[in-house]
TIRO-2110 file (N, C-alpha, C; in Angstrom, 1 decimal):
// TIRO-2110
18.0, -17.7, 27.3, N, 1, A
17.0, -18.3, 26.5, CA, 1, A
16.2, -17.2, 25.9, C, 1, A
15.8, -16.1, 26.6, N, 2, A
15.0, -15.1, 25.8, CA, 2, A
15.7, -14.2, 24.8, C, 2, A
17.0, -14.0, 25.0, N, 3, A
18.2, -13.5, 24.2, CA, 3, A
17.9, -14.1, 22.9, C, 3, A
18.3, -15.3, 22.8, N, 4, A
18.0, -16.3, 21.7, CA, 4, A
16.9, -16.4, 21.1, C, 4, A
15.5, -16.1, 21.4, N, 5, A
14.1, -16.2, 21.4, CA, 5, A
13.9, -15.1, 20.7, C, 5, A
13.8, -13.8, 21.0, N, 6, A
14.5, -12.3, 20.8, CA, 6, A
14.7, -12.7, 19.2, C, 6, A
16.3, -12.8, 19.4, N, 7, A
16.6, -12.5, 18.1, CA, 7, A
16.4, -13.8, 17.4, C, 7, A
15.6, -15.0, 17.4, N, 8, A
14.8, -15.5, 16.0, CA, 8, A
13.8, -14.8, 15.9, C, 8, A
13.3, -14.1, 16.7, N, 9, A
12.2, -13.4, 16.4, CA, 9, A
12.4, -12.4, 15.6, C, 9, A
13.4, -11.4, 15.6, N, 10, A
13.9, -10.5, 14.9, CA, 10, A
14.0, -11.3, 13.6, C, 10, A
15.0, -12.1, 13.1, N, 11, A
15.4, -12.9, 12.4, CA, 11, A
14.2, -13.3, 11.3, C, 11, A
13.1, -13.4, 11.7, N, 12, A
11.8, -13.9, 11.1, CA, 12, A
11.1, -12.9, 10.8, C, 12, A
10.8, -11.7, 11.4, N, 13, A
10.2, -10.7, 11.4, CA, 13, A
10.6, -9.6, 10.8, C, 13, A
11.5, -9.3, 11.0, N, 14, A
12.6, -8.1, 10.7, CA, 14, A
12.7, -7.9, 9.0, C, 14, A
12.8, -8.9, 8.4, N, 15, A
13.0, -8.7, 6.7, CA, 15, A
11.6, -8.6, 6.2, C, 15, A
10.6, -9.3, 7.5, N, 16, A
9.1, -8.9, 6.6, CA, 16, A
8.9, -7.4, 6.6, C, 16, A
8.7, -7.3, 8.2, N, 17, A
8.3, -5.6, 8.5, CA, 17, A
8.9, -5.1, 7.1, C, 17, A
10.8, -5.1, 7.4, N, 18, A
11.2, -4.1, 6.3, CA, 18, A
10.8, -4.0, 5.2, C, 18, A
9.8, -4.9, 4.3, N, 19, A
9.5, -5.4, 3.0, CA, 19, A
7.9, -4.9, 3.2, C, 19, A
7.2, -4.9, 3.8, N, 20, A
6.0, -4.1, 4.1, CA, 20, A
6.3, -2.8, 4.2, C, 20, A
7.4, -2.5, 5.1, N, 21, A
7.6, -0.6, 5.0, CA, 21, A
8.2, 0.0, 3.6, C, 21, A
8.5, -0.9, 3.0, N, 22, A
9.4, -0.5, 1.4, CA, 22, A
8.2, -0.6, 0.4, C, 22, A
7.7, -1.5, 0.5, N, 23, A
6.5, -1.5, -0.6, CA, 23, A
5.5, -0.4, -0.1, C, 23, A
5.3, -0.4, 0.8, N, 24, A
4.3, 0.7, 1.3, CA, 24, A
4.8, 1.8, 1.4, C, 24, A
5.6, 2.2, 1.4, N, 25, A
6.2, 3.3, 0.9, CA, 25, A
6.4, 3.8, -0.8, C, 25, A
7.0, 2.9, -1.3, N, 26, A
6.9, 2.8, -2.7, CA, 26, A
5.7, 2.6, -3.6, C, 26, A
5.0, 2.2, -3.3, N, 27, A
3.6, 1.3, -4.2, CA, 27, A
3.1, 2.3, -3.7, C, 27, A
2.6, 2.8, -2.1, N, 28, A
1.2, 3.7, -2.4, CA, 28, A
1.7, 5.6, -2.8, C, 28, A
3.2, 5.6, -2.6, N, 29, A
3.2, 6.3, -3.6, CA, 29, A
2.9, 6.5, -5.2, C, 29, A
3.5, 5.4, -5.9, N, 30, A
3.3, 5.9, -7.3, CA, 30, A
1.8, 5.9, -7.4, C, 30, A
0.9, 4.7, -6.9, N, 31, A
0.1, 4.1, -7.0, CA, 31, A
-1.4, 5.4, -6.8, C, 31, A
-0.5, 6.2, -6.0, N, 32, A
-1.8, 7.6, -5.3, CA, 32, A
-1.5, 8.7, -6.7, C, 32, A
-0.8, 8.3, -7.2, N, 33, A
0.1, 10.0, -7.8, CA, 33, A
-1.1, 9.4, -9.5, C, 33, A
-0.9, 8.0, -9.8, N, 34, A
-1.8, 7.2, -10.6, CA, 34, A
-3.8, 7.4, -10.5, C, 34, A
-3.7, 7.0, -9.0, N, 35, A
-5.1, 7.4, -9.1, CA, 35, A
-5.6, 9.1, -9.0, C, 35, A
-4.4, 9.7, -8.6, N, 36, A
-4.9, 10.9, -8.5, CA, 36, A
-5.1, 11.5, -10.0, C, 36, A
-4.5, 11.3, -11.2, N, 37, A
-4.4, 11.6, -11.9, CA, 37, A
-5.9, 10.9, -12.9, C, 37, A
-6.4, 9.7, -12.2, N, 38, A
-7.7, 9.0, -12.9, CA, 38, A
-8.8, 10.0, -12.5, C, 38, A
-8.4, 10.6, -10.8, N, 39, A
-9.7, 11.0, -10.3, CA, 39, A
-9.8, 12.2, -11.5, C, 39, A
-8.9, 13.2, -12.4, N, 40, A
-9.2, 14.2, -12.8, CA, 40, A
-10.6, 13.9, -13.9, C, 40, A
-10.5, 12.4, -14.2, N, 41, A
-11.4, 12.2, -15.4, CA, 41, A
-13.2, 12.5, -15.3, C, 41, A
-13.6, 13.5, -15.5, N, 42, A
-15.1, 13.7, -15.5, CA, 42, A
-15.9, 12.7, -14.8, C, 42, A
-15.7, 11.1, -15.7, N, 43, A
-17.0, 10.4, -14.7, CA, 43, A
-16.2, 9.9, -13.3, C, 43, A
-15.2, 9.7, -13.0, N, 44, A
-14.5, 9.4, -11.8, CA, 44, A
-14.8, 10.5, -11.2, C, 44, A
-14.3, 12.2, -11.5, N, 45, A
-14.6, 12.8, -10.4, CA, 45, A
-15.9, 12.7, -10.0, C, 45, A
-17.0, 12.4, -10.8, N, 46, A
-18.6, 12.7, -10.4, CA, 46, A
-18.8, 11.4, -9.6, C, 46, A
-18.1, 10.2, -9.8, N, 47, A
-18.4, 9.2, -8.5, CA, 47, A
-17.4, 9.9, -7.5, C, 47, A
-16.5, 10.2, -7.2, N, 48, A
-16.0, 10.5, -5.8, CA, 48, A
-16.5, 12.0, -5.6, C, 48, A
-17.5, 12.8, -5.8, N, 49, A
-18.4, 13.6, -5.1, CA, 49, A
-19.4, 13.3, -5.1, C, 49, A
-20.1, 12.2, -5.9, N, 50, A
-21.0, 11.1, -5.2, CA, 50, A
-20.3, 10.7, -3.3, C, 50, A
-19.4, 10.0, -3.5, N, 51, A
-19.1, 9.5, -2.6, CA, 51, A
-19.1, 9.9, -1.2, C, 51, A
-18.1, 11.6, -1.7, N, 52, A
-18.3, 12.2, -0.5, CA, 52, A
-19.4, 12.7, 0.0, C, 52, A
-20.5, 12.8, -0.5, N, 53, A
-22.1, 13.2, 0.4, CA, 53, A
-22.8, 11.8, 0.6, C, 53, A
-21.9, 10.6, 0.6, N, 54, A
-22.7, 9.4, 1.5, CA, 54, A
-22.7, 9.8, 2.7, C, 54, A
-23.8, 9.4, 3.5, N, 55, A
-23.4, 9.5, 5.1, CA, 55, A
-22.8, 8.0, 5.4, C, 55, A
-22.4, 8.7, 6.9, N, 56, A
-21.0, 7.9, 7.6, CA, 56, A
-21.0, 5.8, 6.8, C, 56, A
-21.8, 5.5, 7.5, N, 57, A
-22.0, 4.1, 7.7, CA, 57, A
-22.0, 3.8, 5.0, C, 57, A
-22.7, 4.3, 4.4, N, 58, A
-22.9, 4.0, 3.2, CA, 58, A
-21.1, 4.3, 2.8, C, 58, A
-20.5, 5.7, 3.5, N, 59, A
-19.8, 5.5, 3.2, CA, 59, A
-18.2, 4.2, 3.7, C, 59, A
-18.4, 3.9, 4.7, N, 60, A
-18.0, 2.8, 5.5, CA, 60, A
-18.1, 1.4, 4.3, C, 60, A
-19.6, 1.6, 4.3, N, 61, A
-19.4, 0.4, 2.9, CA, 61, A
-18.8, 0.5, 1.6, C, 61, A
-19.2, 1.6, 1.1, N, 62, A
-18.1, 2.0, -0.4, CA, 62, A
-16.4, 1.6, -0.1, C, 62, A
-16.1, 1.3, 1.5, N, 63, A
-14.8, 1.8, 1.8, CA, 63, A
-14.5, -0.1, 1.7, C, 63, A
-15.3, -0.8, 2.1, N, 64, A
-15.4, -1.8, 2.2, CA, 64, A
-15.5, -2.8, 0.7, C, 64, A
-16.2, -1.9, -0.2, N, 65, A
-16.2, -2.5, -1.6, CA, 65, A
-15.2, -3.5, -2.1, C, 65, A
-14.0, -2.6, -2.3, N, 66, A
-13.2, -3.4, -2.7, CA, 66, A
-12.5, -4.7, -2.4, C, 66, A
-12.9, -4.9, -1.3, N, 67, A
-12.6, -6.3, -0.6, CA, 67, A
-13.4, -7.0, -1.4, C, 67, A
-14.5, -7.0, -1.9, N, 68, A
-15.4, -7.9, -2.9, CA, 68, A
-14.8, -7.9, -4.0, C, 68, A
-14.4, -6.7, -4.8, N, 69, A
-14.3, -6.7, -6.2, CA, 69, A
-12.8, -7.2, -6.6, C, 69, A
-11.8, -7.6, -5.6, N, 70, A
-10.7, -8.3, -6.0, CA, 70, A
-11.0, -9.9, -5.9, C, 70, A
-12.3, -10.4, -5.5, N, 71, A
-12.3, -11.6, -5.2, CA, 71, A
-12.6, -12.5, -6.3, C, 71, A
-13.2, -12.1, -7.3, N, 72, A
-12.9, -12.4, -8.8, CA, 72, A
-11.4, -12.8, -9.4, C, 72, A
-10.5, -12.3, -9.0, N, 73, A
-9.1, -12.3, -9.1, CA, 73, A
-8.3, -12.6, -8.7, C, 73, A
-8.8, -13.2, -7.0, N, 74, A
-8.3, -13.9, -6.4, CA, 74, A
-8.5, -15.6, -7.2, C, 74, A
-9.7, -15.6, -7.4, N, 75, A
-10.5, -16.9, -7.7, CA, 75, A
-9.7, -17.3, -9.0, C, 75, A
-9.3, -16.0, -10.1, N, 76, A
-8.6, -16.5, -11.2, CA, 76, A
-7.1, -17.0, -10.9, C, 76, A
-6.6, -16.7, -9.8, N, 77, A
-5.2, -16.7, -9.5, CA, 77, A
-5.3, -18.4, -8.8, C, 77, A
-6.6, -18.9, -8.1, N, 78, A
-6.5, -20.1, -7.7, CA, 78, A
-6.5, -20.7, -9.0, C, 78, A
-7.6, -20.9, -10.0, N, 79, A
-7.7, -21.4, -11.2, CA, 79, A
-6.4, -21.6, -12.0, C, 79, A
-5.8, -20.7, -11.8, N, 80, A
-5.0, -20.4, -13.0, CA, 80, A
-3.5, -21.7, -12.0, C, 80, A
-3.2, -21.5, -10.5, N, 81, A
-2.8, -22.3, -9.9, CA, 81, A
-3.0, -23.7, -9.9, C, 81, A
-4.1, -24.3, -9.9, N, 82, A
-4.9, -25.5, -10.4, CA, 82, A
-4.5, -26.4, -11.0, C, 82, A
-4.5, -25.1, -12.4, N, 83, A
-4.1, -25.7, -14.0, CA, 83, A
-2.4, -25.6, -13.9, C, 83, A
-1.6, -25.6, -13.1, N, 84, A
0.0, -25.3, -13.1, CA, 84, A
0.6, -24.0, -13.9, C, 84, A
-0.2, -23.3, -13.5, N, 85, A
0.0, -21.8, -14.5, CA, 85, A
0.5, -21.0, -12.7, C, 85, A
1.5, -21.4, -12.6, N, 86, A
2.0, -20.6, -11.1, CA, 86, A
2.6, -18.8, -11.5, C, 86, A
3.2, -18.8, -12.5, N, 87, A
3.7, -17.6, -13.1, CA, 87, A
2.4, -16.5, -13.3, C, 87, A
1.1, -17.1, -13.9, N, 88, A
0.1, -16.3, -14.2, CA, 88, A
-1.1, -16.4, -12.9, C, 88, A
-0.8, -16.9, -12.1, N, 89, A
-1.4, -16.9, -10.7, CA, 89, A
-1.2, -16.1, -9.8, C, 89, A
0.9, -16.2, -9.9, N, 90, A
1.5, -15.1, -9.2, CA, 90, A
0.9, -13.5, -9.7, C, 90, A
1.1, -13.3, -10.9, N, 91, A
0.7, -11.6, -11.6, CA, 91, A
-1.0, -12.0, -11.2, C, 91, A
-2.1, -12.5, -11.0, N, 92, A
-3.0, -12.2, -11.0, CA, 92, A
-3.3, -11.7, -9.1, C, 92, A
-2.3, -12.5, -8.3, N, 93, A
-2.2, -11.9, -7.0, CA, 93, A
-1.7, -10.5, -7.0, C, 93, A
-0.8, -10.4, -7.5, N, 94, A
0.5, -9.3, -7.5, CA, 94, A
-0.5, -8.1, -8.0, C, 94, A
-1.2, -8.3, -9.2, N, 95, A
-2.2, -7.4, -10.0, CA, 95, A
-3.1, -7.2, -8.5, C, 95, A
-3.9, -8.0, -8.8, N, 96, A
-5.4, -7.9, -7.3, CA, 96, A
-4.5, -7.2, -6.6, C, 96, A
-4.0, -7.0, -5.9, N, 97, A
-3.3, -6.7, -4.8, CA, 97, A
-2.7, -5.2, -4.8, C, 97, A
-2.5, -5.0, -6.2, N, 98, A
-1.8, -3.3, -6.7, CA, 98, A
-3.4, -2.4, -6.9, C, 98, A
-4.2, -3.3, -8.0, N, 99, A
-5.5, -2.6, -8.2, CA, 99, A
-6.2, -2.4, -6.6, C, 99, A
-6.3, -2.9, -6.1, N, 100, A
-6.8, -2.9, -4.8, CA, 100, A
-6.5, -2.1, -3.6, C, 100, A
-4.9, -1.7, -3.6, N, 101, A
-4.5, -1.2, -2.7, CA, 101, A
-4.6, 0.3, -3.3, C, 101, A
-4.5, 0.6, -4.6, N, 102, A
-4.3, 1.9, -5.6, CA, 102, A
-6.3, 2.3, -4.9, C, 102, A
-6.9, 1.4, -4.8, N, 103, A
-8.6, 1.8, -5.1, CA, 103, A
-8.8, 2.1, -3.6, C, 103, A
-8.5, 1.2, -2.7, N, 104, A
-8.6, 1.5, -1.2, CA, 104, A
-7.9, 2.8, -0.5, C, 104, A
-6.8, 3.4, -1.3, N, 105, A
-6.3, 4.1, -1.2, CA, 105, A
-6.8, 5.6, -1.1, C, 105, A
-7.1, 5.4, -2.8, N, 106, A
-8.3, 6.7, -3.4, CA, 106, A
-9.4, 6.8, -2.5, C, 106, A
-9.9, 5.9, -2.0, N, 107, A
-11.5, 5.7, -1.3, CA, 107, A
-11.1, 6.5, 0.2, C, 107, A
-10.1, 5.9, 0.4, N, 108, A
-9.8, 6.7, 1.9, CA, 108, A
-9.4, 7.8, 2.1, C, 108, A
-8.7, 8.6, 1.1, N, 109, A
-8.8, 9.6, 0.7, CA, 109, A
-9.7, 11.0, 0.7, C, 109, A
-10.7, 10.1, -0.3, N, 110, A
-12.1, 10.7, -0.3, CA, 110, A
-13.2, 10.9, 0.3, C, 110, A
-13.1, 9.3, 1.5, N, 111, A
-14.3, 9.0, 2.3, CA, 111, A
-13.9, 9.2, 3.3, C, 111, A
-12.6, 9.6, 4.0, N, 112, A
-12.2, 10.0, 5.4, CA, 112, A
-12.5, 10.6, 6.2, C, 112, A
-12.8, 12.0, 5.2, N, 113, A
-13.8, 13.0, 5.9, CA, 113, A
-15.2, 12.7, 6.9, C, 113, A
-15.8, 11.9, 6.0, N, 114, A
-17.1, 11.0, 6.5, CA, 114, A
-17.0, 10.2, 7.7, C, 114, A
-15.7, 9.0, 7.6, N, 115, A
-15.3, 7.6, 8.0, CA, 115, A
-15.2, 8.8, 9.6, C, 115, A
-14.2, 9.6, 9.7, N, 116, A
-13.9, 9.6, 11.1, CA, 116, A
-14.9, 10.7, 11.6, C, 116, A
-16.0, 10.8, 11.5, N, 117, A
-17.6, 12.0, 11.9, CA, 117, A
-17.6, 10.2, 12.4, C, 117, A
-17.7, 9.0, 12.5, N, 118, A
-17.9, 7.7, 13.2, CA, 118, A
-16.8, 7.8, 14.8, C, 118, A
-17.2, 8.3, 15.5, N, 119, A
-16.5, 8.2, 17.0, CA, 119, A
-15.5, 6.6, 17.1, C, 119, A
-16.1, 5.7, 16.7, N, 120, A
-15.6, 4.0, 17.0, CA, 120, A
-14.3, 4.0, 15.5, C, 120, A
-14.7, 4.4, 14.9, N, 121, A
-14.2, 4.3, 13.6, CA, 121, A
-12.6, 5.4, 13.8, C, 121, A
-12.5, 6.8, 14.2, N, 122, A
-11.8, 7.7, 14.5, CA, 122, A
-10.7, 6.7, 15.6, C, 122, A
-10.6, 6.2, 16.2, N, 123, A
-10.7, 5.6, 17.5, CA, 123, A
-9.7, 4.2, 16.6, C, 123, A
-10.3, 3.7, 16.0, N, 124, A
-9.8, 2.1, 15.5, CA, 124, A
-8.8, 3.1, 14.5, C, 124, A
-8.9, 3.7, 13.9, N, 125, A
-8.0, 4.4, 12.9, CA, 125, A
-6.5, 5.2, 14.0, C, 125, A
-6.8, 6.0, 14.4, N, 126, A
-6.2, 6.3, 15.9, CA, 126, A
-4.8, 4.9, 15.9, C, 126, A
-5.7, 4.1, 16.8, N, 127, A
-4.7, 2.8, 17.3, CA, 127, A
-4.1, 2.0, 16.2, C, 127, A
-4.4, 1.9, 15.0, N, 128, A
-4.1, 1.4, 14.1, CA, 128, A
-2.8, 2.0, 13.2, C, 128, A
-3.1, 3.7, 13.5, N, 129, A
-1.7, 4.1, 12.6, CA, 129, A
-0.8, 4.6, 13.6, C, 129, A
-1.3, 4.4, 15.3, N, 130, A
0.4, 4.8, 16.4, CA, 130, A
0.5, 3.2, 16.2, C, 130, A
0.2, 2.5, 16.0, N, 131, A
1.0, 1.0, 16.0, CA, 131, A
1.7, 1.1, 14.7, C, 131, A
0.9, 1.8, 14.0, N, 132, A
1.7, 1.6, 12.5, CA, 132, A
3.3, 2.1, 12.4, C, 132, A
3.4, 3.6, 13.1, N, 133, A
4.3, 4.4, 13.1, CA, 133, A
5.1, 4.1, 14.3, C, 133, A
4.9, 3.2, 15.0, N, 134, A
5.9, 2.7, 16.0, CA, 134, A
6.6, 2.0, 15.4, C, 134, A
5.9, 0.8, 14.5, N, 135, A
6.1, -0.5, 13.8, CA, 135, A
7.9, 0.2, 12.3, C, 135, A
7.4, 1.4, 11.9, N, 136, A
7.7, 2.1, 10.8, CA, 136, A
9.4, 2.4, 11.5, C, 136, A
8.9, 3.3, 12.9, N, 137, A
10.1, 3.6, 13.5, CA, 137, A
11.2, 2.8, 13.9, C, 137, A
11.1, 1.3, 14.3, N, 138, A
11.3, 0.4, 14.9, CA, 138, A
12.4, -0.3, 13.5, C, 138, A
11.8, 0.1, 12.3, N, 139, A
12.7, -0.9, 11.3, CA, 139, A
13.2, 0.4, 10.6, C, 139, A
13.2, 1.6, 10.5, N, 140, A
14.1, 2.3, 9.9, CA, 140, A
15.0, 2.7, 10.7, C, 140, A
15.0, 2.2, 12.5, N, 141, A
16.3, 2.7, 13.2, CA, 141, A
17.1, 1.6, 13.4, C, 141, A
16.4, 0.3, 12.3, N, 142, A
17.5, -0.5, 12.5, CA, 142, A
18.8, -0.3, 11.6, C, 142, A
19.7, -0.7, 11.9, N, 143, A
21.1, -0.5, 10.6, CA, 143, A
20.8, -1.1, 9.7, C, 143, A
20.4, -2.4, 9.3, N, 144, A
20.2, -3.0, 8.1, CA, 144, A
19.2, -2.1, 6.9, C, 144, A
18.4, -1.8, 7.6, N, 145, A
17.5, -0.3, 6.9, CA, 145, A
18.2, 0.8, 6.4, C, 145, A
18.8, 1.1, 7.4, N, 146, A
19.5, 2.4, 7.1, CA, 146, A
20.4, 2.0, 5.9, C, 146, A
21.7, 1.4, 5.9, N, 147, A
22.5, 1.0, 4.9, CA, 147, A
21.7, 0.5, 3.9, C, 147, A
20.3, 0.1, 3.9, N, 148, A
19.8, -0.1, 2.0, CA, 148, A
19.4, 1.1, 1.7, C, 148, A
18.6, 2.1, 2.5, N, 149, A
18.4, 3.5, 2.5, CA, 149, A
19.5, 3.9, 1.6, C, 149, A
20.6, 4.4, 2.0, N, 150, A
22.0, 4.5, 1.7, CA, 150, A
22.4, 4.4, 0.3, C, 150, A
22.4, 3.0, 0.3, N, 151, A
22.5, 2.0, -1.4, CA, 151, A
21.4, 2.6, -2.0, C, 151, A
19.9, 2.9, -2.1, N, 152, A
19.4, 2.9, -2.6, CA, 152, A
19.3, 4.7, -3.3, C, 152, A
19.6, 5.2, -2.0, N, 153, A
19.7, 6.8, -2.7, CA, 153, A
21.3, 6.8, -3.6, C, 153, A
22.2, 6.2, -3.3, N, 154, A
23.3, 6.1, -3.9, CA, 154, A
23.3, 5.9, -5.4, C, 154, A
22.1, 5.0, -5.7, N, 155, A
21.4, 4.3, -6.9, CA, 155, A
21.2, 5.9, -7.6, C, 155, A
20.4, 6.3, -6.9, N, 156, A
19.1, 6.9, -7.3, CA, 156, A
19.9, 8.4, -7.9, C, 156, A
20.8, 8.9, -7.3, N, 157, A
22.0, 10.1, -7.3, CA, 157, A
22.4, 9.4, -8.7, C, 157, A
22.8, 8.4, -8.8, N, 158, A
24.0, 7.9, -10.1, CA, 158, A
22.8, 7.8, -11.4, C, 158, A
21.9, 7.5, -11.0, N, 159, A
20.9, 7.4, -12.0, CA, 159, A
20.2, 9.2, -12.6, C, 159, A
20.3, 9.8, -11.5, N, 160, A
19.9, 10.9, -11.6, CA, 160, A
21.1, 11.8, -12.8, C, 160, A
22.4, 11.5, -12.6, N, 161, A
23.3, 11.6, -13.4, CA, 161, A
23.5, 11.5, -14.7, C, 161, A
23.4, 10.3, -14.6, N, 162, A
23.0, 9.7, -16.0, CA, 162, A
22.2, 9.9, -16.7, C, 162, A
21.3, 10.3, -16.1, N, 163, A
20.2, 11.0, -17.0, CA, 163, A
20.4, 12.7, -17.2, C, 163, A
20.8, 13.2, -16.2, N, 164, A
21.1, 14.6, -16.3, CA, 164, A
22.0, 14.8, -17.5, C, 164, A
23.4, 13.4, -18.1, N, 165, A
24.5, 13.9, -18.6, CA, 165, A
23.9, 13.6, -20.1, C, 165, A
23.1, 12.3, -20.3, N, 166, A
22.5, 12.0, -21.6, CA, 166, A
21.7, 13.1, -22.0, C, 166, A
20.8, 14.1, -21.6, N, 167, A
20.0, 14.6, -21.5, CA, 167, A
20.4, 16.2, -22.1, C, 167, A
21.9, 16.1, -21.8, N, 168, A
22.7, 17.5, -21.5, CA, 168, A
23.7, 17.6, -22.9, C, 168, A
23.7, 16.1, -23.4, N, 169, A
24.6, 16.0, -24.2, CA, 169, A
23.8, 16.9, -25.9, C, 169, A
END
C-alpha cells in the first residue's frame, strides 16, 4: 500500500517540482540579466543605493513591497476573468507573476546584505534554500529530468549550428 501511495505521490508531484525547477532556472535567469541591465539606469541605480543604506527591518519592507504592487494585476486578471476574457487574464497572471519575480529578485539582491545582519531572518533563509537544494537535487537525479536535459541541450547544439552556418555563410 505505501509502494502505491509513494508513487501517486511521485506521479502528482514530480512534473510540478520539475516545472518549478525549469522555470526557475530559466525565468530568473533571463529575468536577472534584464533587471541587471535596468539597474544601470541613473534613477534606478540612485533607488537601489537608496535601498541599500535602509536599516535591516525598512529594508525587510522594501523586500516585501512587491507583494502589494502586483495586486492591482492580480485584481485585473480576476476582472478581465469575470468578463470571459480567460486569454487576457491568463497574460495578466503570467505578466504579474514575471514583473514580480524579475522585481523580487533585483531587491534581494540588493537588500541581502541588510536582510541577513537580521539573526531570525539569516536563519529562515538558511532552512528555506537547504530545502530548496534538496528539493532541486531530488528532481534532476530523476531520469525523466535528465533525458529532457539531454533533448534540450540537443536543441540548443543544433540551434547553435544553425545559427553559426547562416551567420558564416
Amino acid at each position: 500500500m505505501k509502494r502505491h501511495l509513494k508513487y501517486a505521490l511521485e506521479l502528482l508531484f514530480v512534473p510540478i517540482a520539475a516545472a518549478i525547477v525549469f522555470i526557475e532556472e530559466t525565468l530568473l535567469r533571463y529575468l536577472g540579466l534584464a533587471m541587471a541591465a535596468i539597474a544601470k539606469w541613473p534613477p534606478v541605480a540612485a533607488i537601489e543605493a537608496w535601498l541599500r543604506r535602509l536599516p535591516p527591518w525598512g529594508a525587510l519592507l522594501a523586500f516585501a513591497a512587491p507583494s502589494l504592487l502586483v495586486i492591482p494585476i492580480k485584481l485585473s486578471a480576476v476582472w478581465f476573468a469575470l468578463h470571459h476574457r480567460y486569454g487576457l487574464s491568463l497574460l495578466s497572471i503570467v505578466i504579474g507573476k514575471m514583473l514580480a519575480t524579475a522585481l523580487v529578485a533585483r531587491l534581494y539582491m540588493v537588500l541581502r546584505p541588510t536582510l541577513v545582519r537580521m539573526a531570525w531572518y539569516l536563519k529562515a533563509e538558511t532552512r528555506l534554500f537547504d530545502w530548496r537544494d534538496r528539493l532541486y537535487a531530488f528532481v534532476r537525479a530523476l531520469p525523466a529530468w535528465q533525458r529532457a536535459k539531454a533533448q534540450v541541450q540537443s536543441v540548443r547544439r543544433w540551434l547553435r549550428e544553425m545559427v553559426f552556418r547562416a551567420s558564416s555563410r
